[in-house]
SETORKOL-592585 format. One record per residue: residue in three letters; x, y, z of N, C-alpha, C in turn. Coordinates in pm, 1 decimal, padded with zeros to 6 digits, always signed. Last residue first. Layout:
% residues N
NODE   res         nX         nY         nZ        caX        caY        caZ         cX         cY         cZ
NODE   ALA          X          Y          Z          X          Y          Z          X          Y          Z
...
This chain:
% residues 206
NODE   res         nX         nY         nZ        caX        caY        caZ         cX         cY         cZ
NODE   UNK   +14687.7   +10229.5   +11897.4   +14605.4   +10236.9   +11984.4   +14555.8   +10095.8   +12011.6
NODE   UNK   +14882.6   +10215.9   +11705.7   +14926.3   +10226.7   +11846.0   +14838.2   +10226.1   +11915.4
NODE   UNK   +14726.4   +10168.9   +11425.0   +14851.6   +10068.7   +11507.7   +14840.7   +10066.1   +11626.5
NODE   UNK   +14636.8   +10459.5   +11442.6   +14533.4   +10326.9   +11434.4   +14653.6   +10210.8   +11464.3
NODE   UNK   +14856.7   +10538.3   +11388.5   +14764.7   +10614.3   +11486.1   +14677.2   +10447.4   +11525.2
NODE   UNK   +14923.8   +10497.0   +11137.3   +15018.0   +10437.5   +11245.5   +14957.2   +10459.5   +11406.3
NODE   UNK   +14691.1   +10543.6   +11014.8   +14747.3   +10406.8   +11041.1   +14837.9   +10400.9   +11145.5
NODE   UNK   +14751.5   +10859.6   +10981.6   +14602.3   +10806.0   +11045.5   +14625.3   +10635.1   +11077.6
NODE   UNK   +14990.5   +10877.1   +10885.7   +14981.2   +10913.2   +11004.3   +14865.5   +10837.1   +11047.3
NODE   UNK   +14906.5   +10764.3   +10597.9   +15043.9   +10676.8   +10659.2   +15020.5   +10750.2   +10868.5
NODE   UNK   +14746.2   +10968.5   +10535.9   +14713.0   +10856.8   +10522.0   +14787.3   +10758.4   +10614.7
NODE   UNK   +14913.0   +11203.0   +10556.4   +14823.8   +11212.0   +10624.1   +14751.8   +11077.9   +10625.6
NODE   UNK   +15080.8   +11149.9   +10347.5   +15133.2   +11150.3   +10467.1   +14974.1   +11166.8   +10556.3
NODE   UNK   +14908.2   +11152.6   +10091.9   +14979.2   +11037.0   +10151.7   +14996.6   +11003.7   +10270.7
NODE   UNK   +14810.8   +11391.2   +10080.9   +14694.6   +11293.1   +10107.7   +14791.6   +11175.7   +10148.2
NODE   UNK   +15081.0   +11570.1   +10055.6   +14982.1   +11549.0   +10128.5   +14868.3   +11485.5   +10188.2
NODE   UNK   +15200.1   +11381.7   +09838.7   +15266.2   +11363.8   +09986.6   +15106.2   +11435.0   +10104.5
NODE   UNK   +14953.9   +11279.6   +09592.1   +15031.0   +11384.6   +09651.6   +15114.8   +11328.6   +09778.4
NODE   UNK   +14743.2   +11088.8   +09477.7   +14925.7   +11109.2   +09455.8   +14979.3   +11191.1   +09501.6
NODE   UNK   +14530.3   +11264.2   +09555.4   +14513.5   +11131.9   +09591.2   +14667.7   +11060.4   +09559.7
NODE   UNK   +14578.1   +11490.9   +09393.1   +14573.6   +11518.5   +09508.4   +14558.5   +11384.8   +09611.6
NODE   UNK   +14580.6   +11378.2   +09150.3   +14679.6   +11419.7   +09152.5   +14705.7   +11429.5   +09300.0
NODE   UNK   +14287.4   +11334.3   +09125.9   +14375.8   +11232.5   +09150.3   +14476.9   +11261.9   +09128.1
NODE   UNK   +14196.6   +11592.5   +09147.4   +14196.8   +11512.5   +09273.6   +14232.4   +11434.8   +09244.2
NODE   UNK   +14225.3   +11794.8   +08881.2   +14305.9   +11784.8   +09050.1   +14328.7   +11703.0   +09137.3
NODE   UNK   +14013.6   +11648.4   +08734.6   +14181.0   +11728.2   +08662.4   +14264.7   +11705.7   +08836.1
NODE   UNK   +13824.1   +11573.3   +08787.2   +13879.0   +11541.8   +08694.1   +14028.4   +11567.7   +08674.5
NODE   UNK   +13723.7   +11759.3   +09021.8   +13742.5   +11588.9   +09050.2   +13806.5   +11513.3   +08894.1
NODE   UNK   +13762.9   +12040.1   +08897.5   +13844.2   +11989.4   +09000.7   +13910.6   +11800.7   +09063.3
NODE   UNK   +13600.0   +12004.2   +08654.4   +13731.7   +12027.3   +08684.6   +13843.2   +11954.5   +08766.6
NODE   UNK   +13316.7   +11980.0   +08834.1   +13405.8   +11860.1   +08704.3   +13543.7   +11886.0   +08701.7
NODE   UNK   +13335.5   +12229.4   +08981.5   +13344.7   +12050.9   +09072.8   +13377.8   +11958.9   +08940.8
NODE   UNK   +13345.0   +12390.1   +08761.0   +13424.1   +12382.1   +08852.7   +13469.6   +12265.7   +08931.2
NODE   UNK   +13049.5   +12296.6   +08659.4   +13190.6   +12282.7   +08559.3   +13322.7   +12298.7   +08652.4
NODE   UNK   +12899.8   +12390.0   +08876.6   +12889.2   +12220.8   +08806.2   +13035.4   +12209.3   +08713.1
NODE   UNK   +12924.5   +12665.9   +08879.1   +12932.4   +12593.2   +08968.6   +13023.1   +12411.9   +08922.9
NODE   UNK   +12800.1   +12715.2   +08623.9   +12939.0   +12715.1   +08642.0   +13025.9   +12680.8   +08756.8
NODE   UNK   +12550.6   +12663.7   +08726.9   +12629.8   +12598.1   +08598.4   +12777.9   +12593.9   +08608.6
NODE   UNK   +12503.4   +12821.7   +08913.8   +12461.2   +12642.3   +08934.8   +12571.8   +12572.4   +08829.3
NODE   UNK   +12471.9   +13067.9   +08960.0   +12599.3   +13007.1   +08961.0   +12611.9   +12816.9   +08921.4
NODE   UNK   +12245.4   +13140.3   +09038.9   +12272.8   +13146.1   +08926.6   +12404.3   +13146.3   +08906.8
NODE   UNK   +12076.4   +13050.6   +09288.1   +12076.3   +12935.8   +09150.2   +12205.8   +12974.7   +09014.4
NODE   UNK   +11954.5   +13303.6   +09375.5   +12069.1   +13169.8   +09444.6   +12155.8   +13058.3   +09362.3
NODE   UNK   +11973.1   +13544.5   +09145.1   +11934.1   +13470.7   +09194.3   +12069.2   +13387.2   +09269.9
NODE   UNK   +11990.9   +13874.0   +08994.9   +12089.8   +13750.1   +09077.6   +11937.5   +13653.5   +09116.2
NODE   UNK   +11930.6   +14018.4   +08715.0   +11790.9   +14000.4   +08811.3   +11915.7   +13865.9   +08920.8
NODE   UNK   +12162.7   +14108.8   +08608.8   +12051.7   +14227.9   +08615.8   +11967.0   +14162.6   +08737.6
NODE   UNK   +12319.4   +13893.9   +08611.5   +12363.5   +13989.9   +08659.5   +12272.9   +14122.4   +08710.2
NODE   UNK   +12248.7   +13754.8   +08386.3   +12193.2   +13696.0   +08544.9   +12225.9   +13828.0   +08617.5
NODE   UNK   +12461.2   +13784.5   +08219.8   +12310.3   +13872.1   +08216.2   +12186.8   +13796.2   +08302.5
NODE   UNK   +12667.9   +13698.5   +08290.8   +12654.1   +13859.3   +08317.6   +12505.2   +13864.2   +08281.6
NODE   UNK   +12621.2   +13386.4   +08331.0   +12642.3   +13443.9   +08481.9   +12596.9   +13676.6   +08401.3
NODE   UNK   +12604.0   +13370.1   +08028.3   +12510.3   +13387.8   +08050.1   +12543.5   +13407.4   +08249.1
NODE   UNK   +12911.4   +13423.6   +07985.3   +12820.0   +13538.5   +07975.1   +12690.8   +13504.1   +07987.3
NODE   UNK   +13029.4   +13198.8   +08090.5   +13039.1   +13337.6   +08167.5   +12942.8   +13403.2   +08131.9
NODE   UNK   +12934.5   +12989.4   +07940.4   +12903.1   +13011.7   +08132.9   +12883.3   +13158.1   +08174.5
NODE   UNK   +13028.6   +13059.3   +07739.0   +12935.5   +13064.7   +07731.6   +12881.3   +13055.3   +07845.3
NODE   UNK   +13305.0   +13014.7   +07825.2   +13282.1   +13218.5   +07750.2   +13108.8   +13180.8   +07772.3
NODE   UNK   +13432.5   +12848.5   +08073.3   +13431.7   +12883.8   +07911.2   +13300.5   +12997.5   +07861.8
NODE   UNK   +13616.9   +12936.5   +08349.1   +13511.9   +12922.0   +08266.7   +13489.8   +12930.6   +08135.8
NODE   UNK   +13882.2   +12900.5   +08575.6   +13830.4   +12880.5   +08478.5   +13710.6   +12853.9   +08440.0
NODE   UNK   +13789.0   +13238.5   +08796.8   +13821.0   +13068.9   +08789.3   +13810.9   +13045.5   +08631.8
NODE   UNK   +13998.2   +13532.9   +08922.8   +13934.1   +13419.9   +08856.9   +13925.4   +13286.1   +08807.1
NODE   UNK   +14140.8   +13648.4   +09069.3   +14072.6   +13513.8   +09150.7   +14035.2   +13439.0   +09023.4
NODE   UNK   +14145.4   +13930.9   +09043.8   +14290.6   +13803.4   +09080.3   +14240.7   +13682.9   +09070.8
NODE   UNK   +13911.0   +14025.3   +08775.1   +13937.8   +13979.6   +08943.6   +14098.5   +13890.2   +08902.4
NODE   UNK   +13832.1   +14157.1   +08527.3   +13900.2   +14234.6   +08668.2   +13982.7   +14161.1   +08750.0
NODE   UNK   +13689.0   +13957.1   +08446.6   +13805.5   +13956.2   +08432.9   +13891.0   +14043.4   +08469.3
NODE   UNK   +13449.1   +13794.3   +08674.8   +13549.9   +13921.8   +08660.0   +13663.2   +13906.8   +08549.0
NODE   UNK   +13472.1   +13577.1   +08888.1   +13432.4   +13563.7   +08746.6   +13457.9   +13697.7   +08673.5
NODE   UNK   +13596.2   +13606.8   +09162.1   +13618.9   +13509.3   +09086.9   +13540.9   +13490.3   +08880.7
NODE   UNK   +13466.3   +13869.3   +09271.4   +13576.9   +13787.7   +09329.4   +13624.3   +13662.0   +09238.8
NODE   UNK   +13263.2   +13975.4   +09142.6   +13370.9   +14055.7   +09151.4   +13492.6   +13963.3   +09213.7
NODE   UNK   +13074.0   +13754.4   +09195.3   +13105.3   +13732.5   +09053.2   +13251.6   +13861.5   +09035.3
NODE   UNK   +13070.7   +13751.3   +09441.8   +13101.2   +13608.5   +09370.2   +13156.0   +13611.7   +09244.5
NODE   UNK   +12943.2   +13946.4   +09506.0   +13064.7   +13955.0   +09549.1   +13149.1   +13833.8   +09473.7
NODE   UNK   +12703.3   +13947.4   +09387.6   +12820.4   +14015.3   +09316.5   +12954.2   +14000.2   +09346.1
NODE   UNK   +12587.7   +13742.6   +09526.6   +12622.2   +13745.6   +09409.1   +12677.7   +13807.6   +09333.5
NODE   UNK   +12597.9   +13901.6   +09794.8   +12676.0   +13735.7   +09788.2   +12686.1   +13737.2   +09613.9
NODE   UNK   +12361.5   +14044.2   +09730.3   +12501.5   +14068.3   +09766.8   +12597.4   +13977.9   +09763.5
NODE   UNK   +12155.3   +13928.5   +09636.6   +12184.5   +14004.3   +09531.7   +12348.9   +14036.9   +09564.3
NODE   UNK   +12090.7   +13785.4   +09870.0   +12137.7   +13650.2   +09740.9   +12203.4   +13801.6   +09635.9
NODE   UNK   +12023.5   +13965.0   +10046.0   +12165.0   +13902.3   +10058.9   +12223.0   +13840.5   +09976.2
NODE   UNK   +11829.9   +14029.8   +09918.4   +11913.5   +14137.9   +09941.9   +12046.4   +14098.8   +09953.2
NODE   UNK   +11621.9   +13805.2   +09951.8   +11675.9   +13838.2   +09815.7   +11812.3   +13986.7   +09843.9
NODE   UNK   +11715.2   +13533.4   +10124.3   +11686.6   +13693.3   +10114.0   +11694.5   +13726.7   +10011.6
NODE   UNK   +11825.7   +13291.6   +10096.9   +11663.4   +13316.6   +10038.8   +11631.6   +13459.1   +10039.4
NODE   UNK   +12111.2   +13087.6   +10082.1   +12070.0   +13235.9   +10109.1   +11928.9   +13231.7   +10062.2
NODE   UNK   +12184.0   +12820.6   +09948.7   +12107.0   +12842.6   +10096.0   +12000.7   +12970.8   +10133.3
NODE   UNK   +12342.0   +12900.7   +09747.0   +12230.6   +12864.0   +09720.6   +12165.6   +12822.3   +09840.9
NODE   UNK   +12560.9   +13027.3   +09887.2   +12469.8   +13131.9   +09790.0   +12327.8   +13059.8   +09793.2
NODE   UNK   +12720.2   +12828.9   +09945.5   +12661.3   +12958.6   +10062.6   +12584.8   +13025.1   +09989.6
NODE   UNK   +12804.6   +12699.4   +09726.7   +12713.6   +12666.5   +09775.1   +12638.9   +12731.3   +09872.4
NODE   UNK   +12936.4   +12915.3   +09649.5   +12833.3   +12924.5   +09555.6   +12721.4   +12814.4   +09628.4
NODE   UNK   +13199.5   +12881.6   +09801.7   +13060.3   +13080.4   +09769.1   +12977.4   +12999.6   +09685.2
NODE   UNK   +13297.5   +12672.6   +09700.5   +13214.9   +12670.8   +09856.7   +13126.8   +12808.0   +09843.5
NODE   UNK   +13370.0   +12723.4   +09426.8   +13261.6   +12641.5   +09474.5   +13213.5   +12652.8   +09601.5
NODE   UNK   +13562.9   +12909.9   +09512.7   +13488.7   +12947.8   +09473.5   +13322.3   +12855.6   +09470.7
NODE   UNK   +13751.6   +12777.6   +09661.0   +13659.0   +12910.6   +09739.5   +13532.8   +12926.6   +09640.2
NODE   UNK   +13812.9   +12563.0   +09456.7   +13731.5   +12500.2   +09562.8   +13668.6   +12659.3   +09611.0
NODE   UNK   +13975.3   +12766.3   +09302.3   +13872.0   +12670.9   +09233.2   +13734.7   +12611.2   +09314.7
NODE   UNK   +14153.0   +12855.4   +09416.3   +14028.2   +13013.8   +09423.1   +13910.5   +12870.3   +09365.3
NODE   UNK   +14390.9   +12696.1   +09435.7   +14303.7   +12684.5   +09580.7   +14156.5   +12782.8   +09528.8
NODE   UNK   +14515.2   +12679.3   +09255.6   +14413.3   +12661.6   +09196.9   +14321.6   +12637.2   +09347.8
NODE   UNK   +14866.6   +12632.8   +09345.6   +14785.1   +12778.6   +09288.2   +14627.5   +12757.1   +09193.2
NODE   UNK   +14925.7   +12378.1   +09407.4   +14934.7   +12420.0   +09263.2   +14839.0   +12552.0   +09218.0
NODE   UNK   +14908.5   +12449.7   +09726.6   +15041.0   +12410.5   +09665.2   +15005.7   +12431.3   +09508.3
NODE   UNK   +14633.0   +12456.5   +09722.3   +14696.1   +12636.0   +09733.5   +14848.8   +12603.8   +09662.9
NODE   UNK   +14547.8   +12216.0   +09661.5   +14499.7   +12337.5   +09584.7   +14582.8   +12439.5   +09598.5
NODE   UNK   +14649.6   +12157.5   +09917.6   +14684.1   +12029.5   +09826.5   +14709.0   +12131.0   +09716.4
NODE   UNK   +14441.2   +12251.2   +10086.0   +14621.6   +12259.4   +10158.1   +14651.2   +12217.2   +09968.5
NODE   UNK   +14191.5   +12131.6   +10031.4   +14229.3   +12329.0   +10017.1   +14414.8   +12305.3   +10013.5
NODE   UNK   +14262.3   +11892.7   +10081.5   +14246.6   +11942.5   +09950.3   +14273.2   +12057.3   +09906.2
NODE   UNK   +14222.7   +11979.8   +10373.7   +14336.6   +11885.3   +10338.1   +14313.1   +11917.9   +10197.2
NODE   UNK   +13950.3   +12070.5   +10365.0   +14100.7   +12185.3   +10416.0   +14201.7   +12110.1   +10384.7
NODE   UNK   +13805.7   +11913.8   +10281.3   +13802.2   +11997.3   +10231.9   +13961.7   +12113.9   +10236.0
NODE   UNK   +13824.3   +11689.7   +10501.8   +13899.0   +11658.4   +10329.3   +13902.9   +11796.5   +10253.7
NODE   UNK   +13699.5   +11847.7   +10744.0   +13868.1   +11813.0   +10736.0   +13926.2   +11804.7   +10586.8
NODE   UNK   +13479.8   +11862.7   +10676.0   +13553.0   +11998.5   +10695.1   +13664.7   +11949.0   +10680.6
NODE   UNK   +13306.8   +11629.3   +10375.6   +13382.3   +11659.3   +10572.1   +13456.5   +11781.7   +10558.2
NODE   UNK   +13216.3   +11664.4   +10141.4   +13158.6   +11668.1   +10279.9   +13180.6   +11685.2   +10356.4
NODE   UNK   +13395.5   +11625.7   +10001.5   +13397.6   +11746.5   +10012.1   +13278.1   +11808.8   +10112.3
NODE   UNK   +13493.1   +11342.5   +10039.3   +13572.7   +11448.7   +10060.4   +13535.7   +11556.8   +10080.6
NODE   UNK   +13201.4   +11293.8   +09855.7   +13243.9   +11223.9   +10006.2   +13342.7   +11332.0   +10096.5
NODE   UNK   +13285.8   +11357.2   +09649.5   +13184.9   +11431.4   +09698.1   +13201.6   +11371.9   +09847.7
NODE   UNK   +13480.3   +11165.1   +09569.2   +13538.3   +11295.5   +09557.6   +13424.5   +11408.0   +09618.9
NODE   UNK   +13514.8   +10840.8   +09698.4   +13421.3   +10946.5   +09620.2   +13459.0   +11080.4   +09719.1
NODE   UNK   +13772.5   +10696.4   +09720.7   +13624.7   +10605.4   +09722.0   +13558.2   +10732.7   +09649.2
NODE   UNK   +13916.4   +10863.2   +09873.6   +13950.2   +10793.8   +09793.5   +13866.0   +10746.0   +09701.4
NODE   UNK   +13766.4   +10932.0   +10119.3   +13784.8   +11019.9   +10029.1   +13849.1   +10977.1   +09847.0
NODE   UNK   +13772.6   +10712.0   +10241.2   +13626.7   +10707.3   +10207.6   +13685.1   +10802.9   +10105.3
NODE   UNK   +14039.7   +10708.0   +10386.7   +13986.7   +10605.1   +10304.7   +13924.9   +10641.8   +10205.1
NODE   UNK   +13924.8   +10913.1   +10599.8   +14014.6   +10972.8   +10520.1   +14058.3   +10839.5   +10363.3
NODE   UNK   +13727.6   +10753.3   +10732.2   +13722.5   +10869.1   +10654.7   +13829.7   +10906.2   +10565.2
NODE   UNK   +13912.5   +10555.0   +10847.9   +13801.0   +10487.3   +10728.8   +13760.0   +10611.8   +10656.0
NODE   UNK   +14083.2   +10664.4   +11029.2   +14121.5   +10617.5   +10862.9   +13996.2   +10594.1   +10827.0
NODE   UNK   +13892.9   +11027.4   +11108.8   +13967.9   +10876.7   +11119.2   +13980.8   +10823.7   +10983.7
NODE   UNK   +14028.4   +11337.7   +11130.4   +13943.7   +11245.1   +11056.3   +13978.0   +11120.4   +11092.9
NODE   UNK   +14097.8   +11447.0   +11478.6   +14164.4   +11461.8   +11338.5   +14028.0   +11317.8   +11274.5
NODE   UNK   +14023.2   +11784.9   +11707.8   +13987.7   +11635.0   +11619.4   +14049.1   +11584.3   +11531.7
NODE   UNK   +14108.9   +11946.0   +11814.8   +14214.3   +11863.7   +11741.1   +14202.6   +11737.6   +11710.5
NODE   UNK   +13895.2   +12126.0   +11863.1   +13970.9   +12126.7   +11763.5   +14065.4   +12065.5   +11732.7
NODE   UNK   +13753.0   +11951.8   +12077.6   +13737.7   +11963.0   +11912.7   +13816.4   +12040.1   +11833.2
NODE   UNK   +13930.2   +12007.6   +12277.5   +13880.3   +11847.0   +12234.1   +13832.0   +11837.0   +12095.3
NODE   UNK   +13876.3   +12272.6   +12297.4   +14009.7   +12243.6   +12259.4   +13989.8   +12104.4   +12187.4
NODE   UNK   +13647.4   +12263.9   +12393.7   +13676.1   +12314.1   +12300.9   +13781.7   +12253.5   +12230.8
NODE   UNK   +13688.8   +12086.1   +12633.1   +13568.4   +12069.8   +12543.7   +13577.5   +12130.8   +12417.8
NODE   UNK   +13843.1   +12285.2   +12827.3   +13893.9   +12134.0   +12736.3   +13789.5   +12083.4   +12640.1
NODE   UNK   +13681.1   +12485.6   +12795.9   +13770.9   +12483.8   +12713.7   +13859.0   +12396.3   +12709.3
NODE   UNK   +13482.0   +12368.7   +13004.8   +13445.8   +12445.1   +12826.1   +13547.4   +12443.3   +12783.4
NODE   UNK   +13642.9   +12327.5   +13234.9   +13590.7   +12215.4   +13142.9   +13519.1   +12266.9   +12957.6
NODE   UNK   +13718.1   +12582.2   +13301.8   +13842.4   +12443.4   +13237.2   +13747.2   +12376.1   +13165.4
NODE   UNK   +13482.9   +12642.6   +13382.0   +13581.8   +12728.1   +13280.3   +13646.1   +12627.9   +13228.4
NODE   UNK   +13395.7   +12498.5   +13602.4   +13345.4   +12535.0   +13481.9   +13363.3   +12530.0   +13383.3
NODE   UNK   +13613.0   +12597.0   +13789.8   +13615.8   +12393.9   +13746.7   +13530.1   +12417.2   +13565.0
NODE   UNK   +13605.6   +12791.9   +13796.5   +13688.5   +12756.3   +13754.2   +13634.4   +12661.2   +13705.1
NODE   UNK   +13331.0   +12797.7   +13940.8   +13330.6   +12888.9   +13828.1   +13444.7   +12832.8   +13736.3
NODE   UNK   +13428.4   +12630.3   +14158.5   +13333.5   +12576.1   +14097.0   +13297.3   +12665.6   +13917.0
NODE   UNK   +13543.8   +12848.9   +14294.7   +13649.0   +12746.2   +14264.1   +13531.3   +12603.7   +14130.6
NODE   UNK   +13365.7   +13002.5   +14358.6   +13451.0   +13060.0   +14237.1   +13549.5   +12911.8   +14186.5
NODE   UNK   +13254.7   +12862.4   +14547.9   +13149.5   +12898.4   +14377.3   +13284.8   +12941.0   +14352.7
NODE   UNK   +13449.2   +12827.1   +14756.3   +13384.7   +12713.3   +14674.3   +13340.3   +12780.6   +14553.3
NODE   UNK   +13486.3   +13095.4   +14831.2   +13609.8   +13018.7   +14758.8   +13537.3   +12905.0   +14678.0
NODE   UNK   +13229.9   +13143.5   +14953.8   +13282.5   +13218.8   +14789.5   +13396.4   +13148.6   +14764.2
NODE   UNK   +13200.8   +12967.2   +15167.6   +13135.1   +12978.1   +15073.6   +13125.0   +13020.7   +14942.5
NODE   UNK   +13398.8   +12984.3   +15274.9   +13447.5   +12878.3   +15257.6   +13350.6   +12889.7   +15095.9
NODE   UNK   +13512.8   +13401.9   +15252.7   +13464.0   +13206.4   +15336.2   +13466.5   +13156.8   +15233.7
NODE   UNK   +13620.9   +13604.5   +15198.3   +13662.7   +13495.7   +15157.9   +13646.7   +13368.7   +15221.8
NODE   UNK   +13395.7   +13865.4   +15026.8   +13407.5   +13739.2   +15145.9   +13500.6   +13655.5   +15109.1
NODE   UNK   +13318.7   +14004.9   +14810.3   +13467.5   +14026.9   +14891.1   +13451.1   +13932.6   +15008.0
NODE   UNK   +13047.1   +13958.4   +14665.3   +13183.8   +13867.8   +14646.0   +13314.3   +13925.4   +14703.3
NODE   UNK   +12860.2   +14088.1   +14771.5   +12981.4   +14191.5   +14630.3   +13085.8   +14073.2   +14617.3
NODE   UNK   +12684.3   +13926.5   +14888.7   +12650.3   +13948.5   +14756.1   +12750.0   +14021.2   +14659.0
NODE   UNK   +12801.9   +13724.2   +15122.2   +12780.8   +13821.5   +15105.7   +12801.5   +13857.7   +14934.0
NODE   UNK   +12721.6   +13464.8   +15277.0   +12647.4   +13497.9   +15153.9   +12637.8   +13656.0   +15089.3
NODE   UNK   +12879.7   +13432.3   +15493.8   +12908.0   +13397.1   +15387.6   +12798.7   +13400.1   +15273.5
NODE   UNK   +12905.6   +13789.9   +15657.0   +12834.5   +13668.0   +15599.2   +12859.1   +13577.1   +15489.7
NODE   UNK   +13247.6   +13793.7   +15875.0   +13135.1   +13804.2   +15746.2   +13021.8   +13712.6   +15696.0
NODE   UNK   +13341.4   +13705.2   +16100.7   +13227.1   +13672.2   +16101.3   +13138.2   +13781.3   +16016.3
NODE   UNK   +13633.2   +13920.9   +16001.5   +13540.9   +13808.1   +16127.7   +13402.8   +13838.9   +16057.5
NODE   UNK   +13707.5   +13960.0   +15643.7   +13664.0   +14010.5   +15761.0   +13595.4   +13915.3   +15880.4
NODE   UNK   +14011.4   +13877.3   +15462.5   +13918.6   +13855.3   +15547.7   +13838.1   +13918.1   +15633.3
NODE   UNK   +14174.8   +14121.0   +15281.4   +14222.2   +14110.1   +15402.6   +14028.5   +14033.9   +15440.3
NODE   UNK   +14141.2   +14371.3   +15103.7   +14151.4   +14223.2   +15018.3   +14190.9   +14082.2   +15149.4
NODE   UNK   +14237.9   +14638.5   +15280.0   +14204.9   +14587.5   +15163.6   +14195.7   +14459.2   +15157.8
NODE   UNK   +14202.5   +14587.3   +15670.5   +14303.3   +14662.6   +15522.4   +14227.9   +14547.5   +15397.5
NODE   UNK   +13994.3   +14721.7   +15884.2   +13978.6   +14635.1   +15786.7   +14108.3   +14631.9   +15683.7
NODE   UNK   +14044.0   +14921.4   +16133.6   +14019.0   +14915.0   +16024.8   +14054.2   +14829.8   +15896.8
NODE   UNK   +14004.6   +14846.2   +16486.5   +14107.4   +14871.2   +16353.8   +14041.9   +14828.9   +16264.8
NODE   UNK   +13775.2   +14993.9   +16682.1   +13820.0   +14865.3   +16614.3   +13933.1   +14929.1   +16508.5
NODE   UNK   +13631.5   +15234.1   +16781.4   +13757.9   +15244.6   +16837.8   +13853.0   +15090.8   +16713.5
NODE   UNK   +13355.4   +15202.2   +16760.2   +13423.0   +15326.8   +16636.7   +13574.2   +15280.1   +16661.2
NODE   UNK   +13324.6   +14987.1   +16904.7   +13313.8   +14972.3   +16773.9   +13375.1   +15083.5   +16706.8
NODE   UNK   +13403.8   +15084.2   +17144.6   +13493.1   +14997.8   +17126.6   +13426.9   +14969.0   +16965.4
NODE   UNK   +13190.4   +15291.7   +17114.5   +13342.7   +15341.6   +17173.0   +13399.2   +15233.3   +17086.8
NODE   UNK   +12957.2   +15127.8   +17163.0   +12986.4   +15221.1   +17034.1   +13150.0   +15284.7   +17035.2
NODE   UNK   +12996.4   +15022.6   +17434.7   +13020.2   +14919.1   +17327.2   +12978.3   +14990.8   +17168.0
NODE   UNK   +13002.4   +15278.8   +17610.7   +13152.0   +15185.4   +17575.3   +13137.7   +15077.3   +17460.6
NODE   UNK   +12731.9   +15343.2   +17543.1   +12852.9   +15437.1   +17523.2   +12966.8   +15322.8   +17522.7
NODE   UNK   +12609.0   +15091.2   +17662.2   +12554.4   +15143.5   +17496.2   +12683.6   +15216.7   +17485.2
NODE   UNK   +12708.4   +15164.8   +17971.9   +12742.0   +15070.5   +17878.3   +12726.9   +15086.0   +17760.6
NODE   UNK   +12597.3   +15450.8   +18034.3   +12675.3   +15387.5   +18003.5   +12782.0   +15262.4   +17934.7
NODE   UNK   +12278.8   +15328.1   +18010.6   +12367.8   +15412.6   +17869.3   +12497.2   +15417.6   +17872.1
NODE   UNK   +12267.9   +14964.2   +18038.3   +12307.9   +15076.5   +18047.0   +12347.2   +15189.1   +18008.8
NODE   UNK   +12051.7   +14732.6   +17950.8   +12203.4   +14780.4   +17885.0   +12185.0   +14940.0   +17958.7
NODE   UNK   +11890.4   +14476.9   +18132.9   +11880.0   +14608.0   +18068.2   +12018.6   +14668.8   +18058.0
């Protein structure tokens, strides 16, 4: 049995203890203490496990963004001009190719039109479609693409009722354009070259 005396000296020697300083270990904390100021073995591990985490998402990330196309892809683009415009990579290598002869709005504009014909809202297909037609068919617009007069004016009197579809045409004359007129210029370029000559020597060293 504890003595009141005693009870009195072992509240004494507790009020009497030195006071904890900030960020400073405490004895025989619980290691499951819930505000995370413990520094046992137990919170160094999960945070050191939070890390390990962390690194690994963003080598995972990183891992994809510096994917580069392999040769048989970058090959394949050679082979068919829809092929190219399948992969993200031929697209941005072409985009690169396009902006050098100032006709990069040719491809934006085909990619808005394929984002159009996905859309099913009608609120969004009505918005996407103006923006399409204020951004590139306009003779307002900086952007505009080449179209011949009879594209255009049946796109203005689509204009009253938009649909997903109603770029289809002039859509179709853009991608002729482009795989007619641009891409075997862009298949003679230093850009499709050098990027060709890199993907081999890649393929050499490995």
């Amino acid at each position: 049995i504890v003595s009141g005396v005693e009870m009195r000296k072992r509240q004494a020697a507790h009020i009497e203890a030195p006071s904890q300083a900030p960020g400073q270990p405490r004895p025989n904390t619980c290691c499951l203490c819930w505000c995370g100021c413990c520094k046992c073995l137990w919170n160094e591990d999960r945070m050191e496990r939070s890390e390990r985490q962390t690194c690994t998402k963003m080598d995972s990330i990183e891992a994809t963004e510096e994917q580069h196309p392999s040769l048989d892809e970058v090959l394949s683009w050679a082979r068919s001009f829809e092929m190219m415009l399948r992969s993200l990579e031929g697209r941005e290598i072409f985009r690169e190719f396009l902006r050098s002869e100032y006709s990069e709005d040719n491809l934006l504009f085909w990619l808005a039109c394929e984002e159009l014909k996905k859309e099913t809202n009608p609120s969004v297909v009505d918005e996407k479609a103006r923006i399409i037609y204020e951004d590139y068919v306009s003779i307002l617009s900086p952007k505009e693409v080449s179209l011949d007069s009879r594209v255009r004016e049946g796109i203005n009197q689509s204009l009253a009722e938009p649909s997903n579809l109603m770029y289809e045409e002039a859509q179709l004359q853009i991608y002729t354009l482009m795989h007619r007129d641009s891409f075997p210029r862009f298949l003679n370029s230093s850009v499709y070259r050098d990027l060709l000559a890199n993907r081999r020597r890649t393929c050499l060293d490995t």
